[in-house]
N, C-alpha and C positions, 0 to 999 in steps of 0.2 A: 126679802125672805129667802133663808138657805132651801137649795132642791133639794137636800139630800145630806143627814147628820153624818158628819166624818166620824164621830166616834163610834165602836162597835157598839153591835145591838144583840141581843137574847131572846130567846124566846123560849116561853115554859107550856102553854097551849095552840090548839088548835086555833084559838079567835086570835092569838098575837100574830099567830103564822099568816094566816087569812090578811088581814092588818096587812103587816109588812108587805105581803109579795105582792096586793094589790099599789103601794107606794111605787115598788120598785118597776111596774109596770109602768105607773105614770114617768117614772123617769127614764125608762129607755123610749118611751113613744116620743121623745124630743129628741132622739136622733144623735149622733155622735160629733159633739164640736170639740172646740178649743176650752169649751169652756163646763163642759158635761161629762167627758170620757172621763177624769177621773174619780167623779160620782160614782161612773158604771163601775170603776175597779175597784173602788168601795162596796159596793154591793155585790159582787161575786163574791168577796172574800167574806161579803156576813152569810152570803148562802154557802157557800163551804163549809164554815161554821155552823148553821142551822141545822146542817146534815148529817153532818160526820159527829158533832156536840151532845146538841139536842136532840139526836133523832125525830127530824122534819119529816124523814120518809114515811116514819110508819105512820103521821097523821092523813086522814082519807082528805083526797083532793089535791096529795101532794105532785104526783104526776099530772094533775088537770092543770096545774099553774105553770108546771114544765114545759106541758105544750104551747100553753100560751105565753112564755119565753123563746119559744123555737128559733125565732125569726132572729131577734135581736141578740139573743147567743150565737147563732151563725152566724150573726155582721160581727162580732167582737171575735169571733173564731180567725176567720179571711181577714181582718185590720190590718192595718200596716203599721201599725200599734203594737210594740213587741213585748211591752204591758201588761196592754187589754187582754190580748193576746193570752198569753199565759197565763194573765187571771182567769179567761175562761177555759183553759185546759187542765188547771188545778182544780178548776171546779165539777169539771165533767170524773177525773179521777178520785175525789172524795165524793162524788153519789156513787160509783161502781163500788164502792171501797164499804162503802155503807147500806147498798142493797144487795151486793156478792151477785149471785143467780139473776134475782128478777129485776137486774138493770137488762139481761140480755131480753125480758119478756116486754118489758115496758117503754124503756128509755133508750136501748139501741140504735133502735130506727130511726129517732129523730135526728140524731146527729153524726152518725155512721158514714155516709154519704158527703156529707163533709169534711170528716176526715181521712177518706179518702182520696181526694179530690187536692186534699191538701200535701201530699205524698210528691205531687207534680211541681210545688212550691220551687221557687230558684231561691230564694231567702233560707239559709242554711241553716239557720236559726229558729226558724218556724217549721221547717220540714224535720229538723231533730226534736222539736215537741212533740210535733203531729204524731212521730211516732211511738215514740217513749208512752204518749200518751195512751195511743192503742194498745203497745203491750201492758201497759199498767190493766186497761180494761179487760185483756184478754187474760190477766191473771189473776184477776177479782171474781168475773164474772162469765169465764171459762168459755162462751160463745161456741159449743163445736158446731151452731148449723154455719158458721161464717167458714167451715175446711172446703165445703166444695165451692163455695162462689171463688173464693181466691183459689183454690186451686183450677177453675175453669176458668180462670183471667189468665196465667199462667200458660194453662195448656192451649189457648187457641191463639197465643204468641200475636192478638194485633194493637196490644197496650205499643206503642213506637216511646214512649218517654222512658229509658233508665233506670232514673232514681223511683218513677211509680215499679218499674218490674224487681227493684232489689227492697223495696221498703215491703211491698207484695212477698214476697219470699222470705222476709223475713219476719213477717207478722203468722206465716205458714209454718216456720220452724216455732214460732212459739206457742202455736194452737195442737200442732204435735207433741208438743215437750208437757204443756201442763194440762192439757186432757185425759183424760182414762183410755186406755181400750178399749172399751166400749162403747164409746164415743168415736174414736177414732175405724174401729174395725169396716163399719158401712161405707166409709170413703177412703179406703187403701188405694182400689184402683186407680181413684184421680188424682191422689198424692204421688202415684208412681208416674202417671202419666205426664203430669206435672213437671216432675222431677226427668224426665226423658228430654222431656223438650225444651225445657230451660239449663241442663247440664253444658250446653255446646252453646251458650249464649253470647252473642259477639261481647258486652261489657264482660270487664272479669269480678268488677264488684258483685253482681248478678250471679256468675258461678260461684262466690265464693257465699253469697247467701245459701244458693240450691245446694253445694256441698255440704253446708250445715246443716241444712236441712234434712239432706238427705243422711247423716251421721245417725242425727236424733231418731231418724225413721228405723237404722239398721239397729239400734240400741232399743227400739222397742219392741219391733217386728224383728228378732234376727233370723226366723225363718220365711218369714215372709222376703226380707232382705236378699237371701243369699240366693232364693228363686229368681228374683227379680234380677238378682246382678246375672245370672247364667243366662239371663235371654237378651241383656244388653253385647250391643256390638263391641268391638273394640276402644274404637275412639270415645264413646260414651264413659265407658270404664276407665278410661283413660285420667280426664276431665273428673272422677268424681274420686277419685281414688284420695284416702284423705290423711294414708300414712306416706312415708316416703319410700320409695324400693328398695326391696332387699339388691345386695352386692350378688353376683352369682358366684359357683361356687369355686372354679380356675381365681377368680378374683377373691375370693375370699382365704380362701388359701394361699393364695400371695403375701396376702396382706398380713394373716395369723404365722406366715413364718417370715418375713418381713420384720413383727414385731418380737417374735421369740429373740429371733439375732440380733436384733438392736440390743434386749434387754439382758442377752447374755454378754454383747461384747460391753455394754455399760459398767454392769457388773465385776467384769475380770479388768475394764481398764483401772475401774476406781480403786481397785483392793493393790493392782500391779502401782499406782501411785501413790497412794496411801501409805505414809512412813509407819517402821514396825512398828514403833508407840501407839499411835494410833489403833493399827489394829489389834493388838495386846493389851489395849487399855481394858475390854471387858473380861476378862480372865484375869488382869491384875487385880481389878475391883474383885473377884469374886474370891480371890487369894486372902485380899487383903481383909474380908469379912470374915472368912475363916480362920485365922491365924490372930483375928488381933489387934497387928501391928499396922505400922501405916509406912504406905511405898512412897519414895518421891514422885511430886508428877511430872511427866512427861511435859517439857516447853510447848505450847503450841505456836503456830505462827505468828499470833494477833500477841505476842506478850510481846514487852518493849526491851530493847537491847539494852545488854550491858556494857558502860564504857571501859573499857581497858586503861590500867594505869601506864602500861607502855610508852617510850617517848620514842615516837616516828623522828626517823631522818628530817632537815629542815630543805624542802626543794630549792636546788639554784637555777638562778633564772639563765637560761642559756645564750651565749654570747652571739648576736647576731655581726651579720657581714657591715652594717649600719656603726655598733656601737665598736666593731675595730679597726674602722676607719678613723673614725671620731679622735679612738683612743691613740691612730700611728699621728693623725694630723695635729693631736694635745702635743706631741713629741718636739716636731718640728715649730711649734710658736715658743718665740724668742723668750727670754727671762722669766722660761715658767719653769718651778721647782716640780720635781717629779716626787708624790709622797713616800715614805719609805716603803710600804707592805702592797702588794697588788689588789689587795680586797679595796684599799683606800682610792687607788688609781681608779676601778671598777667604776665606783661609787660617783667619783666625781667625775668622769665621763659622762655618766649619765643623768647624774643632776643640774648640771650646766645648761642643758636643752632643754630636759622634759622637767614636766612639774608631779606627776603620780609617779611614772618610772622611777624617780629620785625617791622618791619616802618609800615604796617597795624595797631599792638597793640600799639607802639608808640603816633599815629594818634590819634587811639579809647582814650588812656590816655588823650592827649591833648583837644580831644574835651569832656573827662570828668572833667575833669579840670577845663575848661571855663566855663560849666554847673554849677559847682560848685563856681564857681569864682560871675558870674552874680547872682545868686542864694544868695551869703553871703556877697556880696561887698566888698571882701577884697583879694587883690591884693599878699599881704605876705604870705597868704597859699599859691596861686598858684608858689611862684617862688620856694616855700620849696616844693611842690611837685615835681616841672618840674627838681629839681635840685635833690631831692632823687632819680627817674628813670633814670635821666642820670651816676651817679655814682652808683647805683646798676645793671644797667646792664656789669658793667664794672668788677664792684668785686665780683659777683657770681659767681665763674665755679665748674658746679657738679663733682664730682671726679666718674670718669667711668671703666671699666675697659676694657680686649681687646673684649672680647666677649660681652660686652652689647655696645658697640661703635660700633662694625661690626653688629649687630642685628638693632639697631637705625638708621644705614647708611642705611642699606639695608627697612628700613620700611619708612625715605624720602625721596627714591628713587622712590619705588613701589608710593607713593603718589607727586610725581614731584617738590619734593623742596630737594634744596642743602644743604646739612650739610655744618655747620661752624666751624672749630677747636674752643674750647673755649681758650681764651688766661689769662693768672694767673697776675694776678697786683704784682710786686715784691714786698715784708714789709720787714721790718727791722727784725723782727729774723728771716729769713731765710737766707741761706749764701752765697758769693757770687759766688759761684760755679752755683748755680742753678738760678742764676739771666735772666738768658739770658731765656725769654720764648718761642724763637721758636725751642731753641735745647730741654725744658723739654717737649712741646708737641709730639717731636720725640721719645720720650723715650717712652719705655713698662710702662704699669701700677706697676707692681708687683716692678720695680725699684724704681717709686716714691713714693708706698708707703715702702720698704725700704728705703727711705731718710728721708720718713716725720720721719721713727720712730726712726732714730739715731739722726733726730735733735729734 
């Protein structure tokens, strides 16, 4: 047999009411198991429903069954059920919500005390209901006789728990905020009182409650307020002060001429850099509306350059102390043709070794070439040039030896270009033993020059 129907249930009379809430009796008197509590969160939420829906309250008797829920609403209140829990905190805030006033005549008392009680909670989670929960009650169902008990908890400062003296303070600001004045008028003095002794409160959460507090107190009483601040000491006033301090007035004046001079010399530097277009631009526009016509506009920085048809000089690469050694030591190797123009010699100096240097000077060749070509209108120089630097870079190789080879590796290295073996063009009186140029590049210097000199 189920204890208790999971579906929601309604109620249109007093005999259904009766009905049900004697059920729900039977089923909180089994106690809260594993296998019952959430039966109970079942049933708070039909009686939050019965309340707030159906108006349950205005039938007679409906407080009589309250009471007799007292007990097992307060064991669902304290649970460790965070659930249960808040099912019965929803439910306590839809009967205030639904009786406004005469929850504070009827229903207060039964479970007030526990939620106070619940203020000292370490579960952060049940202590932000607890209060939520209070203020919800405290703005339904206005409560002002509840200003001086909290505020006489407050002023005889021996609550020792924290979170009870800031949740206290803060259920204080909200009995000041949404009561009348005339509710509030008959307990000013223990609000002030209050407000004195808890201002200097070692937590700062705790002042920062009492400072709201005391905000709300100046915003309703402001003459009552500003008596009260004249008879607080310093340090009190201190502590409650809830704008920040004005500057004085040496400082204030520093500061207002401080900003004049930043703001003029901002001004006079932006206009002293600001090109005259710029700052003529609004008087051209104003020109330019009157008149008619249209001015050109002024470039501004952000527009993209225009390329020039101009033809720039072509940079030559400057002759280092490296490539005119190179070039004295090409002089002195035996049966090398020297080419006729020095741009070609250039050229082939420096294509013998390096591998980029060479299509760089290549390049620089070619584009002096053409220079010379446009220059003299004749076509046959240029292909006897372009054909001397192809074939002379081919038939130079300086003859080196092991130590000026490893000295030279090691100086295009330091400067980050790759050595190139030079490679020998085979001729006819040499023999053919030594024909093969990649076996005589292997060989030691001192061998081939023993070769050259037996052949």
């Amino acid at each position: 047999m189920e204890i208790y129907p999971k579906k929601p249930i309604r109620i249109a009379s007093k005999a259904e009411l009766d009905k049900e809430m004697r059920r729900i009796q039977q089923l909180f008197s089994k106690g809260e198991t594993e296998e019952t509590w959430e039966f109970f969160n079942i049933a708070l939420k039909n009686l939050g429903v019965w309340t707030l829906e159906d108006k349950a309250h205005e039938y007679d008797g409906f407080v009589d069954h309250l009471k007799m829920l007292q007990r097992p609403l307060i064991k669902t209140l304290t649970t460790e059920r965070t659930r249960l829990s808040g099912a019965a905190t929803e439910f306590l805030k839809k009967v205030s919500e639904a009786m406004q006033r005469d929850y504070d005549q009827h229903v207060h008392d039964l479970f007030a005390p526990t939620l106070l009680r619940m203020f000292a909670r370490t579960n952060k989670v049940m202590l932000t209901r607890a209060v939520e929960c209070y203020k919800t009650i405290i703005d339904h169902a206005k409560l002002p006789r509840m200003i001086p008990k909290l505020s006489t908890l407050l002023k005889s400062q021996k609550e020792t728990s924290k979170s009870v003296r800031q949740c206290v303070a803060a259920c204080l600001d909200k009995l000041v905020e949404t009561n009348t004045k005339e509710d509030i008028a008959p307990h000013q003095t223990l609000i002030e009182d209050a407000i004195r002794m808890t201002a200097m409160d070692s937590a700062p959460d705790v002042r920062l409650a009492i400072r709201c507090c005391y905000k709300t107190y100046s915003i309703k009483f402001p003459e009552s307020a500003s008596k009260f601040e004249e008879k607080l000491p310093a340090d009190i006033k201190k502590y409650l002060t809830v704008t920040e301090r004005r500057p004085t007035s040496k400082l204030l004046s520093r500061t207002s001429s401080a900003s004049s001079f930043s703001s003029t010399t901002s001004s006079t530097s932006a206009t002293k850099n600001a090109p005259a277009s710029l700052t003529t631009s609004h008087a051209v526009g104003r020109v330019v509306k009157h008149a008619g016509t249209r001015l050109p506009r002024p470039k501004s920085r952000n527009s993209a350059p225009q390329l020039s048809t101009a033809k720039l000089p072509i940079p030559q690469r400057p002759r280092t102390s490296m490539s005119a050694s190179l070039s004295a030591r090409g002089s002195k190797i035996p049966n090398a043709k020297r080419p006729a123009t020095p741009t070609a010699s250039k050229a082939t100096s420096s294509s013998v070794l390096i591998s980029k240097p060479a299509a760089k000077d290549a390049s620089t060749t070619a584009t002096a070439a053409t220079a010379a070509s446009s220059s003299s209108k004749n076509s046959s120089t240029l292909s006897k040039l372009t054909r001397a630097t192809a074939s002379s870079s081919l038939k130079f190789t300086p003859k080196t030896n092991a130590r000026t080879s490893a000295t030279m590796q090691k100086m295009f290295m330091l400067r980050g270009m790759t050595p190139v073996r030079p490679i020998k063009r085979p001729s006819s009186s040499v023999s053919s033993t030594t024909r093969n140029s990649g076996q005589e590049n292997r060989r030691p210097a001192k061998k081939q020059n023993v070769e050259n000199a037996t052949q």
